[in-house]
N, CA, C and O of each residue as an XYZ file, in Angstrom:
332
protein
N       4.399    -12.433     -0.582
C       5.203    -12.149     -1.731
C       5.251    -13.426     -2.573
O       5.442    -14.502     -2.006
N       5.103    -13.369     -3.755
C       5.002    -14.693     -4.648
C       6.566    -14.480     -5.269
O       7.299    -13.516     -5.489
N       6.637    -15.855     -5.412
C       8.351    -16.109     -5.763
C       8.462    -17.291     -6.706
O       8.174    -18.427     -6.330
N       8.870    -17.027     -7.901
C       9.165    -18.154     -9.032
C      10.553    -18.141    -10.187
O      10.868    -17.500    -11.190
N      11.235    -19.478     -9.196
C      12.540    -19.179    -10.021
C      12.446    -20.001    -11.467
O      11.763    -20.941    -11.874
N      13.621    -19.046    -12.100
C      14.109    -20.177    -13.540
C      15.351    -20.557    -13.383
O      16.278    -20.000    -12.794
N      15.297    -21.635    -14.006
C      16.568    -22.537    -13.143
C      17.263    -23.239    -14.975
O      16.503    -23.504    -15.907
N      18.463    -23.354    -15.019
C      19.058    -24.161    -15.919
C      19.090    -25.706    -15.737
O      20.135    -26.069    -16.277
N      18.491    -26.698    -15.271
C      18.621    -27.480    -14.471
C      17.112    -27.843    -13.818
O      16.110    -27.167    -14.052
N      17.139    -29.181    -12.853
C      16.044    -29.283    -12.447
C      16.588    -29.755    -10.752
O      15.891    -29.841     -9.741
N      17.612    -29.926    -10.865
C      17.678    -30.775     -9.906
C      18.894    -29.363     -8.544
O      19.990    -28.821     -8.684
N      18.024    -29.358     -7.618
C      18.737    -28.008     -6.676
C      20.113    -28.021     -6.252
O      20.869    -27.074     -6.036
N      20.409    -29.963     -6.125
C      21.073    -30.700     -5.069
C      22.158    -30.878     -6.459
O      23.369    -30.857     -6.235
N      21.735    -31.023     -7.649
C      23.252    -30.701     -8.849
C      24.053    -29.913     -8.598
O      23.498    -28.895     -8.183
N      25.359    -29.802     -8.632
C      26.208    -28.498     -8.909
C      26.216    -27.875    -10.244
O      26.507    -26.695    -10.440
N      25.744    -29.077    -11.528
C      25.801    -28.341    -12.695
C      24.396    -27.501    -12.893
O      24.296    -26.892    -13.958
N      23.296    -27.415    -11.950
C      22.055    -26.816    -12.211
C      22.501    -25.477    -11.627
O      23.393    -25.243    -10.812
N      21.550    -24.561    -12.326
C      21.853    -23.377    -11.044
C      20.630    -22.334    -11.457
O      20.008    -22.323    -12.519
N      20.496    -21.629    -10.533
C      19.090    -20.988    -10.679
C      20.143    -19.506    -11.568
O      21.286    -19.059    -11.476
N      18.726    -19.168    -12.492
C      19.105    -17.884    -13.358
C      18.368    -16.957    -13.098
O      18.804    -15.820    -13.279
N      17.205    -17.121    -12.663
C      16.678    -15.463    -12.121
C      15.508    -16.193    -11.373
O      15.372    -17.417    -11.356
N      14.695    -15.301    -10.766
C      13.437    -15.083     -9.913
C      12.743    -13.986    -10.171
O      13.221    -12.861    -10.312
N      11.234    -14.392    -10.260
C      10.720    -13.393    -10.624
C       9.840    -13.084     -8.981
O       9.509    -14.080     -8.337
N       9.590    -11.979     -8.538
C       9.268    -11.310     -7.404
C       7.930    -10.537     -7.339
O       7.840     -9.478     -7.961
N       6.818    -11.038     -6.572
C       5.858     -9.832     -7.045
C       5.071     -9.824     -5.515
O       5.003    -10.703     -4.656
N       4.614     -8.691     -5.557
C       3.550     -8.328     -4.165
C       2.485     -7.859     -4.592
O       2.221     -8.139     -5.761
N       1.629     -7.108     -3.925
C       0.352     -6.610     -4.687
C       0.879     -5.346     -5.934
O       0.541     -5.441     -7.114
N       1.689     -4.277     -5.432
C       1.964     -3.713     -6.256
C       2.716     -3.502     -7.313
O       2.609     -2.650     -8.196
N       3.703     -4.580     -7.114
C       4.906     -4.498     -7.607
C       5.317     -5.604     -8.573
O       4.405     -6.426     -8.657
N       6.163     -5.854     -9.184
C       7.123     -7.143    -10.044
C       8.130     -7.142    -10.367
O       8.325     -6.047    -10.895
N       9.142     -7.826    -10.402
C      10.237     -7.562    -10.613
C      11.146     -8.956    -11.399
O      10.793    -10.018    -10.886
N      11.683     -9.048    -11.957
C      12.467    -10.463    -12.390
C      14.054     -9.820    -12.396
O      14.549     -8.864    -12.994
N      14.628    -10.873    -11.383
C      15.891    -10.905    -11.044
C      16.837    -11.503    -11.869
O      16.630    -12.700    -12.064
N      17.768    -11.049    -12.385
C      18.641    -12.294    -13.156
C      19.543    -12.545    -11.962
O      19.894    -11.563    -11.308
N      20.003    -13.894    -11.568
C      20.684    -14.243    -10.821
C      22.216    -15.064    -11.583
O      22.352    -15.900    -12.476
N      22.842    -14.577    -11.003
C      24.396    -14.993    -11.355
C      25.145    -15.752     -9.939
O      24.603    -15.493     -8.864
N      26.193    -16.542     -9.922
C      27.095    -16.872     -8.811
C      27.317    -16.036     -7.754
O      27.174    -16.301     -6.560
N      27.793    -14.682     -8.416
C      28.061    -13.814     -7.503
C      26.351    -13.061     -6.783
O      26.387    -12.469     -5.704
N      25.241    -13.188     -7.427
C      24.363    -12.404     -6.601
C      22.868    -13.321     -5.989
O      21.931    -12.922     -5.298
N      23.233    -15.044     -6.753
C      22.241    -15.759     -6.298
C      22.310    -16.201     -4.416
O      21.315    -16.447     -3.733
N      23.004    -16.199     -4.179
C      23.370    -16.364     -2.365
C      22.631    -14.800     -1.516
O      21.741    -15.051     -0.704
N      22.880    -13.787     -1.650
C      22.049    -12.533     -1.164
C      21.131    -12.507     -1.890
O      20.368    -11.814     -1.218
N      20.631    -12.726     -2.730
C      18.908    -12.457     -2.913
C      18.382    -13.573     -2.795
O      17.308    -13.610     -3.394
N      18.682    -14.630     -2.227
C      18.233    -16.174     -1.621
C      18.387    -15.485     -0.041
O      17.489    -15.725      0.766
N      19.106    -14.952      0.213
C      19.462    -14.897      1.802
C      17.921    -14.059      2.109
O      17.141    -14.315      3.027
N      17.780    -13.097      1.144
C      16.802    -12.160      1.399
C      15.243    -12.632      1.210
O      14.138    -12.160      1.477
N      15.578    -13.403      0.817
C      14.310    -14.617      0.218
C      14.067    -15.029      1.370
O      12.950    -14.738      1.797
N      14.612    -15.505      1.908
C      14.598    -16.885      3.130
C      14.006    -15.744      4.710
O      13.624    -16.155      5.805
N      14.098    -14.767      4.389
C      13.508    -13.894      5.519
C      12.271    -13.480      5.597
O      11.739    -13.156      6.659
N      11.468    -13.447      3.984
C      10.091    -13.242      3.477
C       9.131    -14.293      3.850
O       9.460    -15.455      4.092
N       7.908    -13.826      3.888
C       7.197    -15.066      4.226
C       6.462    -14.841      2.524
O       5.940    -13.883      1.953
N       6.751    -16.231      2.150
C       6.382    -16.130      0.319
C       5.453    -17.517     -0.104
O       5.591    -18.641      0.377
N       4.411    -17.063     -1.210
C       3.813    -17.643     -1.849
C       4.232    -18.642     -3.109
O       4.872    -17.975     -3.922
N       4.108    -19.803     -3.472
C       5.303    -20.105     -4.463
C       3.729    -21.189     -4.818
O       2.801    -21.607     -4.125
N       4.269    -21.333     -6.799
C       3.632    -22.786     -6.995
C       4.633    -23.747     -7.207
O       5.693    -23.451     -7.760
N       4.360    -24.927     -6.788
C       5.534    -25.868     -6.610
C       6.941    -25.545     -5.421
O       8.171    -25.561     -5.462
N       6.198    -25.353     -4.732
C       7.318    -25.015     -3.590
C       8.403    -25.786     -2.859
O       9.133    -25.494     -1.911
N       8.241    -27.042     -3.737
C       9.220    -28.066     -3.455
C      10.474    -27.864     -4.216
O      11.637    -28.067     -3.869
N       9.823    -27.273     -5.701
C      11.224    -27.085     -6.194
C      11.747    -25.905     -5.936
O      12.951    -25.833     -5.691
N      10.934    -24.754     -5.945
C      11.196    -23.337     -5.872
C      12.162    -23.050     -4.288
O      13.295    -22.590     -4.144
N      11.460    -23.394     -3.576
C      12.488    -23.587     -1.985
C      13.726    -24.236     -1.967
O      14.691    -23.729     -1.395
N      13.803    -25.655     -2.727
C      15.107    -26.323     -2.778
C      16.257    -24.852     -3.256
O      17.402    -24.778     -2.811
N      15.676    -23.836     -4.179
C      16.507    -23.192     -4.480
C      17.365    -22.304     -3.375
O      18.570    -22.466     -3.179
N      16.727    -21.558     -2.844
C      17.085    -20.831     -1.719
C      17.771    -21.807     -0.753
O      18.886    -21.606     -0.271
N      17.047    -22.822     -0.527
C      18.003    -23.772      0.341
C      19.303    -24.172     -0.006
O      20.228    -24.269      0.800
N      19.378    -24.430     -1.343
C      20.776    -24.366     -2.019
C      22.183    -23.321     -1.744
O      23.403    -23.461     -1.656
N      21.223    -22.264     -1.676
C      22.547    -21.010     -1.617
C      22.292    -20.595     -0.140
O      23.197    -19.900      0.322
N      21.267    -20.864      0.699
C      21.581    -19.678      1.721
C      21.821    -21.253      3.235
O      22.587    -21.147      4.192
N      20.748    -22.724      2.891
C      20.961    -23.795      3.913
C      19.553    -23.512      4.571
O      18.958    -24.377      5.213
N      19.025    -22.136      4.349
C      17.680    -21.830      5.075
C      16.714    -22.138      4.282
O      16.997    -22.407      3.115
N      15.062    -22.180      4.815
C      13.889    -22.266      4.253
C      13.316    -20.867      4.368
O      13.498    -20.125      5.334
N      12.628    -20.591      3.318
C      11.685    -19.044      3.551
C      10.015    -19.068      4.107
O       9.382    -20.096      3.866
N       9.548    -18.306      4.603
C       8.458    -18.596      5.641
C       7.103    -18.916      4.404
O       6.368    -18.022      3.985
N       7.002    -20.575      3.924
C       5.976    -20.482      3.139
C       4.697    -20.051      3.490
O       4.234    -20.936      4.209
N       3.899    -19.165      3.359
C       2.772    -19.062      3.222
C       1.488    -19.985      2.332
O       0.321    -20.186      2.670
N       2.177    -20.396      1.182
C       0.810    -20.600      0.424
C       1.893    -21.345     -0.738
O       2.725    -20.740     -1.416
N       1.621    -22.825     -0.750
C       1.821    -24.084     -2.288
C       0.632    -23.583     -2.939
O      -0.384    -23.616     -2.245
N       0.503    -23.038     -4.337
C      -0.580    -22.459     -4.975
C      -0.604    -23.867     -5.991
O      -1.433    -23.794     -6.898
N       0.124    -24.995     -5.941
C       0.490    -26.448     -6.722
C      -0.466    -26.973     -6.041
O      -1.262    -27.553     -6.780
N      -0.816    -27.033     -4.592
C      -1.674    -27.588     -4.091
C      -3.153    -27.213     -4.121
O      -3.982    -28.019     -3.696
N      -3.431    -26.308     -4.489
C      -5.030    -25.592     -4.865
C      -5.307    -26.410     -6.239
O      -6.519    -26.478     -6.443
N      -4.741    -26.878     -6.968
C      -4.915    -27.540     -7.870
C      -5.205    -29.290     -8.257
O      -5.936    -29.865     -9.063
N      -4.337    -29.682     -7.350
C      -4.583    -31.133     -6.861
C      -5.972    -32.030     -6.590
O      -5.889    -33.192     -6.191
């Protein structure tokens, strides 16, 4: 599952940053999440159970780690195919 958040902010470990949505996709599917206070912690929780594809997965993970304390099962830094 590929996973790419937008964030107000850059920094995970800020309290004034905070992630605003994620966009979600598998082979068939896509989806972009808007995330709020009240619904960024359960769809991070649900995140962190997926095994997911991300580019830049340093920042994209800090997110989920933010709200849920867990990591999600990376599969694939697509930041690093590029390097």
């Amino acid at each position: 599952m590929a996973v790419d958040f937008e964030t107000r902010g850059l920094d995970a470990t800020d309290d004034t940053c905070q992630a605003v949505g994620v966009g979600v996709a598998n082979a068939t599917t896509a989806v972009y999440l808007e995330l709020t206070p009240q619904n960024a912690a359960p769809v991070c929780e649900w995140l962190s159970r997926k095994r997911v594809v991300m580019h830049n997965a340093v920042f994209d993970m800090a997110w989920i780690v933010k709200y849920t304390q867990k990591l999600a099962k990376l599969e694939m830094d697509t930041l690093g195919m590029f390097k």
